[in-house]
N, C-alpha and C positions, 0 to 999 in steps of 0.2 A: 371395617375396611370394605367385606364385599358389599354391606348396602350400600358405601357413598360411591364405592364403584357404581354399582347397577344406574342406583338413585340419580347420582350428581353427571356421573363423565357420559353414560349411556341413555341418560336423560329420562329414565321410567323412573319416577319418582314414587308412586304406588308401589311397586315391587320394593321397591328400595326400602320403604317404609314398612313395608310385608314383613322383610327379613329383619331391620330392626327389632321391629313387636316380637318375632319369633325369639330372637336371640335373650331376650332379659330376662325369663323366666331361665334359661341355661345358665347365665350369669349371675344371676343372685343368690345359688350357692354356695360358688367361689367366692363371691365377695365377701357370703358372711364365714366363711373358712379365716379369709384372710386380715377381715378382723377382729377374728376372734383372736388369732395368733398375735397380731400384733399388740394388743391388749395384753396379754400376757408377757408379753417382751416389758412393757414397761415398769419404772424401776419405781 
């Protein structure tokens, strides 16, 4: 959300793209958290 802020409404699409790149390495913990969990939910 704040890159398409920065990116999209505030028109610096660099930056915007700055903090995407930054963010996926934070995120793909959680994702394999989530499924891993989910994996295990099924029957």
């Amino acid at each position: 959300m704040l890159a398409y802020q920065i990116g999209i409404q505030a028109g610096n699409l660099g930056r915007g793209a700055a903090i995407a790149l930054f963010l996926v390495p934070l995120l793909l913990p959680a994702l394999f958290i989530v499924l891993r969990n989910l994996k295990r939910r099924e029957y």
